[in-house]
C-alpha positions in Angstrom: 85.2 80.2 65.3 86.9 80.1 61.9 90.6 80.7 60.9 92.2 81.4 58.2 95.6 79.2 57.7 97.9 81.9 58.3 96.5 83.1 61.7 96.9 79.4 62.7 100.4 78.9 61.5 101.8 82.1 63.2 100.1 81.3 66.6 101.7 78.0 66.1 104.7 78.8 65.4 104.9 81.6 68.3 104.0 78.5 70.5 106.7 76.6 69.6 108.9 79.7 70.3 107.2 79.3 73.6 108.1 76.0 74.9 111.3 77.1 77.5 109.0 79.5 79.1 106.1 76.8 79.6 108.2 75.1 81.1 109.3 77.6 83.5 105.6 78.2 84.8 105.4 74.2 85.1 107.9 74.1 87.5 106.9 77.4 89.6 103.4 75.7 89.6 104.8 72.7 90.6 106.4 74.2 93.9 103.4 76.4 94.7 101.0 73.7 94.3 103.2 71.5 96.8 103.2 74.9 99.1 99.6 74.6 99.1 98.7 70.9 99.5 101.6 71.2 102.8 98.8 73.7 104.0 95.6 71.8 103.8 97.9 68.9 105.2 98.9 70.5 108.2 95.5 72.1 109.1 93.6 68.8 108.4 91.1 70.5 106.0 87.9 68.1 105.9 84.4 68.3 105.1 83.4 70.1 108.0 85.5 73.1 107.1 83.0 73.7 104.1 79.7 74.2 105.8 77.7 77.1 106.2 77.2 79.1 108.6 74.9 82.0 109.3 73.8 84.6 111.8 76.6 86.1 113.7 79.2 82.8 113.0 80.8 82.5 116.1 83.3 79.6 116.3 83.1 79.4 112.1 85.6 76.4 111.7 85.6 77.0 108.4 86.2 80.9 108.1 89.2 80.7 110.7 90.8 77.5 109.2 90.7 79.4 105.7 92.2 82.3 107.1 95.2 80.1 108.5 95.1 78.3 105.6 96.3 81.4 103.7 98.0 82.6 106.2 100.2 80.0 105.9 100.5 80.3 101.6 101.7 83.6 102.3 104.2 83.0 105.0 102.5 85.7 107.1 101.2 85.4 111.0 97.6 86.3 110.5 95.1 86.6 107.7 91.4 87.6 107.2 89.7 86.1 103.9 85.8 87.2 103.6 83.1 86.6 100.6 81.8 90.0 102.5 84.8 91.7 101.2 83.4 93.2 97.2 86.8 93.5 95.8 90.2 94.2 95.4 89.9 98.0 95.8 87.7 97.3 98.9 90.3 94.8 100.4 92.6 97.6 100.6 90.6 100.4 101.6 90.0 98.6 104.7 93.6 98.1 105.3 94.6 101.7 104.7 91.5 102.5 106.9 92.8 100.0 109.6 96.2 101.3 109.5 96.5 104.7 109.0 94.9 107.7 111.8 94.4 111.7 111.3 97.8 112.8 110.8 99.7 110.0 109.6 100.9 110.4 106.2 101.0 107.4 103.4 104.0 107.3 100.7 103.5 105.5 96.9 107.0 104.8 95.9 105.4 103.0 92.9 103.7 105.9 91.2 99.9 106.6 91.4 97.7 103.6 92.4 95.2 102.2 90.3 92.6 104.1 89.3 89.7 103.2 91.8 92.1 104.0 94.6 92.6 107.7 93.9 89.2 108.4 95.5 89.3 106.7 98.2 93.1 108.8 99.2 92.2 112.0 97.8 88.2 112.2 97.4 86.8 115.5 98.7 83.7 114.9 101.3 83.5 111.4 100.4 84.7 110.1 104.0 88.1 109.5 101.8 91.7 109.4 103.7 92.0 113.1 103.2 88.6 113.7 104.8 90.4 112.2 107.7 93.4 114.0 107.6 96.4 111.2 106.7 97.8 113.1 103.7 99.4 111.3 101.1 102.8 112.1 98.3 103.8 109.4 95.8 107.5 108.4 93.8 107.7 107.6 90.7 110.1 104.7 89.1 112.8 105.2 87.8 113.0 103.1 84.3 110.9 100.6 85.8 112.7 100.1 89.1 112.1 101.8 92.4 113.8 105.5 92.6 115.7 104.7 95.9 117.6 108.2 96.3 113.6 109.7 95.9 112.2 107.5 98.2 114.9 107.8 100.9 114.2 111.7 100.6 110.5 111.7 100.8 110.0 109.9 103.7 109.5 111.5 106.7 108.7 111.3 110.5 105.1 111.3 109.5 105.2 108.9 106.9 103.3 105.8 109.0 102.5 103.6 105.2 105.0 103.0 102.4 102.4 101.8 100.0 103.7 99.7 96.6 101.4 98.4 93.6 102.7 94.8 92.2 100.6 95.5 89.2 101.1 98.1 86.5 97.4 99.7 86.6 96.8 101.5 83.4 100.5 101.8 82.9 102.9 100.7 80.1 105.4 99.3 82.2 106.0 95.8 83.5 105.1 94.7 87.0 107.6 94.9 90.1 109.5 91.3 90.6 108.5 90.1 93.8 112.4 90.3 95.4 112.6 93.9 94.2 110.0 94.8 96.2 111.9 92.8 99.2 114.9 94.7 98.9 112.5 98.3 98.6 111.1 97.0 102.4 114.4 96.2 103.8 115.4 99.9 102.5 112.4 101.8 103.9 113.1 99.7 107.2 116.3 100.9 107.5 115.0 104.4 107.0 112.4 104.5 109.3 112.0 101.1 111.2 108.5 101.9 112.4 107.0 102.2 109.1 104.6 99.7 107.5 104.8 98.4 103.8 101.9 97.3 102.5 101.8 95.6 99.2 98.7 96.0 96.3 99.1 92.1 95.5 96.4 92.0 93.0 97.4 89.7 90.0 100.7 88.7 90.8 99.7 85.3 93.2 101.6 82.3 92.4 103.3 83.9 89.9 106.9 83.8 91.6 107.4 81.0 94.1 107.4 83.8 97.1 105.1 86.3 98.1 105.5 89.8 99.5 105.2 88.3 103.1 107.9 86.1 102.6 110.1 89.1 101.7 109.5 91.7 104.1 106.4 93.5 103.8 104.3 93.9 106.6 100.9 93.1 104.8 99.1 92.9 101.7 95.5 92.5 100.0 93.8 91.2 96.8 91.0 90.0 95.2 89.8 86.3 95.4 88.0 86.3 91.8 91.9 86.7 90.6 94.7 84.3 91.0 94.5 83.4 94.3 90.5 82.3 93.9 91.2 79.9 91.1 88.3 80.5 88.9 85.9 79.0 91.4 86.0 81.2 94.6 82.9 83.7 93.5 83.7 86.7 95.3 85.5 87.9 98.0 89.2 89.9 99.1 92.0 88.6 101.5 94.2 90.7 103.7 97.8 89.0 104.9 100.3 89.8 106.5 101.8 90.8 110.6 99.1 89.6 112.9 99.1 93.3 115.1 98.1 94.8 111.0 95.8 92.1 110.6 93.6 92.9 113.6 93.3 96.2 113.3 91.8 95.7 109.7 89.8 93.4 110.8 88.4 95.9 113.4 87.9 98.1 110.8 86.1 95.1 108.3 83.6 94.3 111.1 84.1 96.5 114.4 86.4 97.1 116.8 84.3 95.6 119.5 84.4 92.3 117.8 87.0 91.7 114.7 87.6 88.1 113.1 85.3 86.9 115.4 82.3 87.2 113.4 81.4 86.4 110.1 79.2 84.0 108.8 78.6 82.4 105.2 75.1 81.0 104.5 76.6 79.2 101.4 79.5 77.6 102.6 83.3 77.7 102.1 84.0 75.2 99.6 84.8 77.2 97.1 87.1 79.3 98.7 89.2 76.6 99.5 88.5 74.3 96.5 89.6 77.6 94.9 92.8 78.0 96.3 94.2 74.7 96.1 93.2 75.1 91.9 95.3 78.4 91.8 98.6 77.7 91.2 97.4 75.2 88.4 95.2 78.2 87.1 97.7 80.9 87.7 99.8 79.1 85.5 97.3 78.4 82.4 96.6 82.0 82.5 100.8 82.8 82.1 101.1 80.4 79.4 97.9 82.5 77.7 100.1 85.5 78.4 103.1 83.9 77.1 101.2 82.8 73.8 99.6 86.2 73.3 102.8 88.1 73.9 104.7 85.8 71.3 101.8 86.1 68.6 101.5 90.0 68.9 105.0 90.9 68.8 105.4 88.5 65.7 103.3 91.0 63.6 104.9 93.7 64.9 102.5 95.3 67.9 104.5 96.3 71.7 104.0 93.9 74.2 104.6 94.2 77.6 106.7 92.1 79.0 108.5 91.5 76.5 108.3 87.6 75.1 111.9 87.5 76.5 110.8 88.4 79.4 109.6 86.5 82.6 106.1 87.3 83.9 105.6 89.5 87.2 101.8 89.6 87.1 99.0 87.8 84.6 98.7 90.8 82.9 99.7 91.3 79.3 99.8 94.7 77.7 99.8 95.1 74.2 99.9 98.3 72.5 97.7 99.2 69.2 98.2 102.0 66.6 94.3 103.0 66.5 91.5 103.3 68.8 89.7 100.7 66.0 92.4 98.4 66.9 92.2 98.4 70.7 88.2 98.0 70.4 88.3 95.2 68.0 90.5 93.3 70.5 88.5 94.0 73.2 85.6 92.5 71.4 87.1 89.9 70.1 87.9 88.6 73.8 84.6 89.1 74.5 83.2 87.0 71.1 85.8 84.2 72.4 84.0 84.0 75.6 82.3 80.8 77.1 79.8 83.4 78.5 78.0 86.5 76.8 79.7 85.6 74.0 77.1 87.8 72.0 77.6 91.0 73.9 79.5 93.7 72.1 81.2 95.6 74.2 81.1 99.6 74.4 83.4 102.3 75.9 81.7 103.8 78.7 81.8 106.1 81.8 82.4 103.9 84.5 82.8 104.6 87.9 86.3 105.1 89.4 87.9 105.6 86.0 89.3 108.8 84.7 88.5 108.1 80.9 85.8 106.2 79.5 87.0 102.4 79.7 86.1 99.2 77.6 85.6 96.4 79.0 85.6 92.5 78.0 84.8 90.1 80.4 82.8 86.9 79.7 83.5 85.0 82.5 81.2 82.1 84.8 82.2 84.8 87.8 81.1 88.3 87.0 84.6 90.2 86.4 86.4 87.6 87.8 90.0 88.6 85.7 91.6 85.1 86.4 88.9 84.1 83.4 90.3 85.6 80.2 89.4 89.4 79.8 90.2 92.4 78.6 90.0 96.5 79.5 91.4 99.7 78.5 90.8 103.0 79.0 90.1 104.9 75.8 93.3 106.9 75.9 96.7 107.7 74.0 98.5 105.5 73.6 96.2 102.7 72.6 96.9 100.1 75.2 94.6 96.8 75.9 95.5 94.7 79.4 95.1 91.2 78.9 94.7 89.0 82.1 93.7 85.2 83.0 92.5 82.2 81.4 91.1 79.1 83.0 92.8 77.0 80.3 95.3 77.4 77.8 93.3 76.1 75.4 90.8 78.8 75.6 93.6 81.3 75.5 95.1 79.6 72.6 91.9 79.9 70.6 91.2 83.4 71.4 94.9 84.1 70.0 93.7 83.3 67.2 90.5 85.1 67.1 92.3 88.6 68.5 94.6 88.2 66.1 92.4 87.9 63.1 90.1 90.4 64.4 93.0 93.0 64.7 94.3 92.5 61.6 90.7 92.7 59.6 90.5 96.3 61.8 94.3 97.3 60.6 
């Protein structure tokens, strides 16, 4: 890739503008990566916990270690981590499933989930949450924040899940600060002390030096081909949290004959825990991409989300275009940037779970694996692309450059 001078002198200079916040993320790394090395420390990880496994997996040393392993990052009592859960979206459809029964009612107080979520609470005749009778309202924010006097009037005595989304989805507003969310459990609690809050967790890992279980929420769930994977875990989900919560999703992962205590891997656990030890390290080159990006953007005078003042709540960076030509030239200048399919041009297209057509760049060693630098957005007013991970800063640093020329050849 070539650059013309001034595209290299105002990334530079927007890194230099940059340096307190590095420093920030060096230091919340620092802590979390001492977090996790106490863990593999005090549950004596070797190279027995790495082997495979197959058929039914009973006694898997290495499955239940990991799970206490991130049990124990988390601050929660119980944890299932599984390569046999696909995704995100599937991690916490199986711990709405495992929670909720015909008649219980679940409450958003973050506005709408994201996108591939809507189905699977209000899909008709697709065995969704409504099929099954739990019905389901949602509350707004309020500027950003949680909308406390709405909240304290919609729940009710059959609201069973208070249900919050870390993330922004396909929103232009910045993701929820791990204490707020604290302070929104201890509320709801005070409410209704039976209910359970349940936290979306997806790409806000390591990016605050506490978790949502270390707050007061009863359980959460993400994706391990984001933060918490590290760039090298190649698929799987995790579910955290209260240890009664944690059984009955895992009832509902396997059955309720058996739970955790199946579940075999044929190729073996190292990189599920080589994963999470890299993750705060990883985590942290993918906020100083965000950093970088927000810093160059809003110098030549595009929205960014945060704002470069602004500390990080997730790995996402949103950054808002004037044109449709705009948005797609960024996308595919992530994707030209890429270590892999570097010669795919991405497309807009219909894709499954999404409301509007969505583009997509992800050239990444792990198929979608949004730790690795990518890029989507839906095709929609306002023109909005979501930025998220990057194994190194370098990489990101470079493809500053290249979005940025891109852009500005599409202005």
């Amino acid at each position: 890739m070539q650059f013309d001078e001034k595209i290299i002198e105002i990334v530079e200079h927007a890194e230099e503008r940059c340096k307190n916040a590095f420093a920030k993320l060096e230091r919340t790394a620092l802590e979390n990566q001492n977090k996790v090395l106490d863990a593999f420390r005090n549950h004596n990880v070797g190279q027995r916990h790495f082997a495979q496994t197959n058929g039914y997996g009973y006694d898997d040393i290495g499955r239940d270690t990991l799970c206490k392993l991130f049990a124990e990052v988390f601050g929660a009592d119980s944890a299932i981590v599984s390569p046999l859960i696909v995704s995100g979206t599937h991690a916490l459809t199986v711990t709405l499933y495992g929670i909720l029964r015909p008649g219980d009612e679940m409450l958003a107080v973050s506005g709408a989930p994201y996108d591939t979520l809507k189905e699977v609470i209000l899909g008709n005749n697709i065995g969704s949450l409504k099929d099954f009778g739990v019905t389901y309202r949602q509350v707004g924010l309020k500027n950003g924040a949680f909308d406390y006097d709405a909240i304290k009037a919609a729940i009710t005595d059959k609201t069973k899940l208070v249900f919050v989304g870390r993330s922004r989805g396909y929103e232009w507003r910045d993701a929820l600060d791990v204490r707020e969310i604290g302070k929104m459990a201890k509320f709801v609690k005070q409410l209704k002390s039976d209910v359970v809050v349940m936290c979306d967790n997806c790409y806000g890992e390591f990016v605050d030096t506490v978790e949502p279980t270390e707050v007061g929420v009863d359980v959460i769930a993400g994706s391990l081909i984001k933060n918490i994977g590290g760039g090298i875990a190649p698929s799987g989900g995790y579910v955290c949290g209260k240890k009664e919560i944690v059984d009955q999703v895992a009832y509902r992962l396997t059955s309720p004959s058996i739970g955790m205590e199946v579940g075999s891997y044929a190729y073996g656990y190292r990189e599920f825990y080589q994963g999470l030890f890299l993750a705060p390290h990883v985590t942290m080159q993918a906020l100083k991409g965000s950093v970088l990006f927000g810093e160059v953007f809003d110098s030549v005078g595009y929205k960014t989300m945060p704002r470069p003042d602004s500390d990080c709540k997730d790995i996402i960076r949103s950054i808002m275009f004037d044109t449709e030509d705009e948005l797609i030239a960024f996308c595919r200048a992530v994707q030209k940037a890429s270590p892999v399919d570097s010669n795919v041009t991405p497309f807009p297209w219909d894709m499954p779970g999404y409301e509007h057509q969505v583009i997509m760049a992800a050239g990444t060693f792990v198929a979608g694996a949004s730790i690795e630098l990518s890029a989507d957005s839906p095709i929609k007013k306002p023109y909005i692309a979501y930025l998220q991970g990057g194994l190194t800063y370098e990489h990101v640093k470079l493809a500053a450059m290249y979005c940025l020329q891109s852009v500005l050849e599409n202005k």
